[in-house]
N, C-alpha and C positions, 0 to 999 in steps of 0.2 A: 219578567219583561217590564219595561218602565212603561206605566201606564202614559205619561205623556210621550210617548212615541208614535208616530206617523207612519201609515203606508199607503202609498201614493197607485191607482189601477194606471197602467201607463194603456198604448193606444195600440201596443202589442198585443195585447190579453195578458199581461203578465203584473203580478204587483212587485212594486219596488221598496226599499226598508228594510231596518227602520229607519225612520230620520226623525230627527229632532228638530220643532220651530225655526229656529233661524234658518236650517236648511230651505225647509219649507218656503219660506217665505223668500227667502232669494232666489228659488225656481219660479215662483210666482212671481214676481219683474222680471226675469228671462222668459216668463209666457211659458216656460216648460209645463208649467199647472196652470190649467186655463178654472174658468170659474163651474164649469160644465165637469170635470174631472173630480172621478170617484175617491175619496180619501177614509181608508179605517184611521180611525184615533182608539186605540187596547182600553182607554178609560171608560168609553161608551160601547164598547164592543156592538160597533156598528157603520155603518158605511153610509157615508154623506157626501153630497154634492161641496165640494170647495167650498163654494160662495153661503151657503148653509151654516158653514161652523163658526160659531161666534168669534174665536181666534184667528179668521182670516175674514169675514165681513168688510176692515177696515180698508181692507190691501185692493179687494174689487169695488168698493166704492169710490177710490182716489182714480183707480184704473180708467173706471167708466167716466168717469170727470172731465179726466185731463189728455186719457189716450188721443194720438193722431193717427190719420190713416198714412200709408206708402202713398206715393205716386200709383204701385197696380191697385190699389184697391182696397188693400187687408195692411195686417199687422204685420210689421217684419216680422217680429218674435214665433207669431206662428206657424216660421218655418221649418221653426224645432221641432215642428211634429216630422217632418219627415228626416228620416234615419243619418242619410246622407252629408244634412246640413247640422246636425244636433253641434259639431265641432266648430262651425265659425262663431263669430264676437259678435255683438247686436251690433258694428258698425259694415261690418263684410255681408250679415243679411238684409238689413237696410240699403246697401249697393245693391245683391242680387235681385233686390226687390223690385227695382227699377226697370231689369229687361226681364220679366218675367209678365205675363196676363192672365190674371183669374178667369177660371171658366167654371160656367156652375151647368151640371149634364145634367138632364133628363133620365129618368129610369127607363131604359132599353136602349137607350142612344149609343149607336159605334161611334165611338171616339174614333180609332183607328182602325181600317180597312185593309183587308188582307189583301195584296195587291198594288194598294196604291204607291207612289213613289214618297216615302215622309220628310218631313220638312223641320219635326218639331220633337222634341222629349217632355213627359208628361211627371209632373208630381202628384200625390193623391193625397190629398187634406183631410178630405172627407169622404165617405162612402163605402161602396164595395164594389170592385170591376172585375169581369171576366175576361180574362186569354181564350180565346178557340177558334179552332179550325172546323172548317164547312167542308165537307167531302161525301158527294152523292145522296145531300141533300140530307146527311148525318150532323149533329154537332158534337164536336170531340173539345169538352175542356182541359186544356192546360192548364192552369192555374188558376187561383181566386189570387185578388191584390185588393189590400185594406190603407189603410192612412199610415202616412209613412213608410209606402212602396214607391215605386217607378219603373216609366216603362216606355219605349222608344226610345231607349237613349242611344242607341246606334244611328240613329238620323243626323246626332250631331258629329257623325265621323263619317256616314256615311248615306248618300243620300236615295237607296238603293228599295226596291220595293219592301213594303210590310209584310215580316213575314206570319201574320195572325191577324184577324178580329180582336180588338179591345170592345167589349161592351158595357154600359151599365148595367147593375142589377140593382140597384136602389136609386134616386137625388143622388149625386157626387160631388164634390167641390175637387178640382185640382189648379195645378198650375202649370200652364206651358211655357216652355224656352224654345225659341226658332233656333235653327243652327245658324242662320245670319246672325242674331243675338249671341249668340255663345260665340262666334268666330270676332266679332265684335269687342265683346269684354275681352278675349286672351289677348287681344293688340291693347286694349284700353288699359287694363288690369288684371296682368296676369298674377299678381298676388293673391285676386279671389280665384280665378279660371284653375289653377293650381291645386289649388284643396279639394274645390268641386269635383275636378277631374279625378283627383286619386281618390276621392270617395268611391266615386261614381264606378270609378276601375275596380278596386277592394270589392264590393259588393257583386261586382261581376264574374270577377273570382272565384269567389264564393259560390254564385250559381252554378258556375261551370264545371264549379268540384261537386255539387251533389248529385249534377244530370251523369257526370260521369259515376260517381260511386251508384246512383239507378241504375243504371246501363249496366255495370259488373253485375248488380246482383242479379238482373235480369237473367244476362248470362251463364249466371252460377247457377242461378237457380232452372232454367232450362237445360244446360247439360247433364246438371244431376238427376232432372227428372226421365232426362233418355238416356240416362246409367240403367235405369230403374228394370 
């Protein structure tokens, strides 16, 4: 292995690599590498904060200098952390940044209300949130969701009760989109509303294929047991 090679902990749990410098460092002006993000370098056989390694020092001191904020708030760039958007160009996140509002939740705080009628789809920057349903006073979780999840996105098709509690379990950072805003940009710009959308779709796909592959084995796995 080349001792000057890179791997990068991404916001998955997962590391990515190798890369080599240059790579590096033109993820770090896409924000893909924030300064907080863990990097092995094989030469140090060790694991360091970004902003730590003396080869990229220079990259977050210009950052912190000269960075501008969005209109919501934050950095376009660090929309890259969620999954969905990793594919637009820093000019289509910089758009989307505009009809979007940072929200920073409280540890315990329902975001979303099992019941209510939703209005809004949620990005998650930061944190960890729970899915669960409330049944006779039981909690049943569905899911954990970390950075670079999403959830509510049916409110912007359709505006019909929540079917779940979203909760905190730690501080969160996310980002909301109203379906007024999202109905908004596909008349305004549907050249971003487009990509977003077939993200947005792909990844639902995808859920929809692994509740149902649960579901078969659920069933596999109960019939074979009253074979038994």
């Amino acid at each position: 292995m080349d001792s000057a090679q890179f791997f990068i902990w991404g916001i998955d749990q997962s590391a990515y690599g190798p890369v080599e410098l240059p790579t590096l460092v033109s993820w770090i002006k896409e924000e893909r590498v924030l300064a907080e993000t863990w990097i092995f370098l094989a030469r140090d056989v060790a694991w360091r904060r970004a902003a730590e390694m003396p080869e990229l020092q220079m990259f977050f001191r210009r950052k912190a200098g000269s960075a501008t904020a969005s209109p919501a708030g934050f950095h376009a760039g660090s929309l890259r952390r969620v999954k969905i958007l990793a594919g637009l160009s820093d000019a289509q996140l910089e758009r989307l940044a505009q009809v979007m509002d940072l929200q920073r939740v409280a540890q315990w705080s329902v975001i979303v209300k099992q019941g209510e009628h939703g209005d809004a789809m949620y990005l998650i920057l930061e944190g960890e949130l729970r899915v669960r349903l409330i049944a006779s006073g039981k909690e049943t979780i569905l899911s954990t969701l970390g950075p670079g999840e999403f959830f509510g996105d049916m409110a912007l098709f359709d505006q019909g009760p929540r079917s779940a509690d979203v909760v905190a379990n730690v501080d969160s950072v996310v980002l909301k989109i109203t379906a007024h805003a999202f109905e908004d940009l596909t008349k305004a710009a549907p050249d971003l509303a487009a990509p977003f959308l077939m993200a947005t779709v792909k990844t639902l796909a995808a859920r929809i294929r692994a509740d149902n592959k649960r579901l078969r084995d659920s069933v596999n796995f109960a019939s074979a047991a009253g074979a038994r």
